[in-house]
N, C-alpha and C positions, 0 to 999 in steps of 0.2 A: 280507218276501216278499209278492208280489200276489198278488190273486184274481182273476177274470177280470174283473171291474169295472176293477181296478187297471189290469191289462195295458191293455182300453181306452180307457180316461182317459190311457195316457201315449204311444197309437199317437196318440190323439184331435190332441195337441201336433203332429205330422207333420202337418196337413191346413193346407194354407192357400186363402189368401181366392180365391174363383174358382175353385178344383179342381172337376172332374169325380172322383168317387171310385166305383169299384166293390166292395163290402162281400163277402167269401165268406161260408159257411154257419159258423156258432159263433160262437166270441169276437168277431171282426172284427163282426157285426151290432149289437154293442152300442156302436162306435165312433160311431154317430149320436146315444148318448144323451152324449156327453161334448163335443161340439165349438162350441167358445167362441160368446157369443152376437153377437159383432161382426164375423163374416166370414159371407162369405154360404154355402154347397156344394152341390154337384148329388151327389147318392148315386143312382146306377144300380143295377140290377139284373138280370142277365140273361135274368130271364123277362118283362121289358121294361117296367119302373117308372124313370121320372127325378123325383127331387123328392122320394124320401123323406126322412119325417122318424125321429125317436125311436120308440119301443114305444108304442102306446096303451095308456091307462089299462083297470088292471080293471072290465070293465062298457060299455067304447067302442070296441070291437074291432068290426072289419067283414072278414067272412071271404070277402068279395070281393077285399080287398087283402092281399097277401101279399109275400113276398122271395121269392127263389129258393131258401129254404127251409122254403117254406111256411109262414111264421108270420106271421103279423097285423103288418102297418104303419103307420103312419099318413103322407098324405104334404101336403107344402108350398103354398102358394097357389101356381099354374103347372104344377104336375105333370103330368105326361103318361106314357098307356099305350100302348103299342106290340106290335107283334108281333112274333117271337122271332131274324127276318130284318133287321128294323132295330136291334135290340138287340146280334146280335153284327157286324153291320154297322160299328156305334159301337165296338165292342169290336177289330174286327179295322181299322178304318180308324186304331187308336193315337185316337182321341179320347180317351179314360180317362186321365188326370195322374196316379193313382194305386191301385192295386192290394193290396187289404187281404185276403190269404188266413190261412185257418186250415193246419196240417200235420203229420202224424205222424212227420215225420222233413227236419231240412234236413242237407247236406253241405256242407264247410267251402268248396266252391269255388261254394257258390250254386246247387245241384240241391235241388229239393224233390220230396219224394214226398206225396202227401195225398188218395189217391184210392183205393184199395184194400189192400188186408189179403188174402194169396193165400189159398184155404179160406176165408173167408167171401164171402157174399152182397153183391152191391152193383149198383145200378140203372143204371150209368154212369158214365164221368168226367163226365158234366154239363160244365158251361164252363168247368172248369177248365184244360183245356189248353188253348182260345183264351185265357184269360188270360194265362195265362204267357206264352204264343211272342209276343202282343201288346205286353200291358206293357214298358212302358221301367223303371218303378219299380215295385218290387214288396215291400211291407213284410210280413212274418208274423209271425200271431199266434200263440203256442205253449206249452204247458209244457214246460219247459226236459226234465226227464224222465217216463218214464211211469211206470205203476203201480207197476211191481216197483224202480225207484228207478236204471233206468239211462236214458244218456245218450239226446235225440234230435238230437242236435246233436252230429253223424258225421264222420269221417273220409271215408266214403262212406256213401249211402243204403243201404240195403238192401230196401227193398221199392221196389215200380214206380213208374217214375217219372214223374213229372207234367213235369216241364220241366228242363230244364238249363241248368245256371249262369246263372240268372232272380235270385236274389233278394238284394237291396240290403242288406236290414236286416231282422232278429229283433228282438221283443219277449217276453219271457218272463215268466214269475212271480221271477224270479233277476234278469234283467240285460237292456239293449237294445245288442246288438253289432252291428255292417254287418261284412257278406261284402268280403271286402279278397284279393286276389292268395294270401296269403301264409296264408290262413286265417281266424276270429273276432277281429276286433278288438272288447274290450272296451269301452265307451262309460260305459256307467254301471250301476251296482246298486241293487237294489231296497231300499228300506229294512229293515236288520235282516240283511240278506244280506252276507258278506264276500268277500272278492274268492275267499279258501282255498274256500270252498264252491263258488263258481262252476266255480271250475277243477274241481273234484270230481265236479262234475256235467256237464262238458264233455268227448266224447270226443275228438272233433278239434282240429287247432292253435287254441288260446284266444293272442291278443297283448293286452298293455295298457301303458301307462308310467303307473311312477310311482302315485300317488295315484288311485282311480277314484271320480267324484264320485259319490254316491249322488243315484237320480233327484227331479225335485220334482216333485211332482202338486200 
């Protein structure tokens, strides 16, 4: 089973040389500390950062530079700050190659919800729904279930929703499946995880053949 380190170290594999990547708030921001050192990436932000890099070290933090979830960045020789107009400018014009959201719930036809909780407090969808409707590819990052030990990985969503039939591929602490016609096609497991577990933990249609290779990080 992963930890969220784990999850971003094997979305990290997804990124290739030249991509334009837009990072959501959670797990997905740790995807910059995992991506190999021999391809170049533009990590965007929609409060209008191009050129992030990793987490700064304890003690090197500049509370001027942040994500779009307010936490300290550090960013790349070229970097450039913009305003919030040209930011989703970029975002709405499909310039982003690929889209790395966090989720509280996906459904098996590729709806994600990840923006509110009804009865509680929340500041906005933020750029979450120009993400989606923009994005051509859209990976999420996720725990497979939540606290109390059921599925978020649905039949149908249940809380509101962010975008519809948006999303490519899931990465979990269990397994990384892509959104297929037909439901969850199972791709690979996480190490120590078996395939019986996954499906246990999977509400909506789970597909696989045969042998499911376990991932390599």
């Amino acid at each position: 089973m992963l930890d969220k380190n784990g999850i971003a170290k094997r979305i990290a594999q997804e990124v290739k040389d030249g991509y334009y990547v837009n990072l959501g708030i959670g797990i997905p921001t740790l995807v910059a500390n995992f991506v190999r050192d021999d391809i170049e990436i533009e990590f965007q932000s929609e409060n209008g950062v191009l050129g992030m890099g990793p987490f700064p070290f304890e003690g090197e933090e500049d509370a001027d530079i942040i994500n779009a979830g307010k936490q300290t960045i550090t960013t790349l020789p070229g970097a450039s700050f913009f305003d919030s107009a040209t930011s989703f400018g970029m975002i709405r014009g499909q310039h982003v190659d690929l889209t790395i959201l966090g989720a509280m719930e996906v459904a098996q036809n590729g709806d994600i919800a990840n923006w509110k909780i009804p009865g509680k407090m929340v500041k906005g969808m933020g750029g979450a729904m120009d993400l989606v409707a923009s994005a051509e590819n859209i990976i999420v990052a996720m725990l497979h279930t939540n606290r109390a030990g059921d599925s978020k990985l649905l039949k149908e969503c249940t809380l509101p929703l962010t975008g519809v039939g948006c999303v490519k591929k899931i990465v979990t602490n269990l397994a990384v499946l892509e959104v297929t016609p037909r439901g969850f096609k199972l791709l690979e497991r996480a190490p120590g995880v078996s395939v019986a577990d996954i499906v246990n933990a999977t509400e909506g249609a789970l597909l696989f053949d045969g042998d499911v290779p376990e991932m390599k990080l």
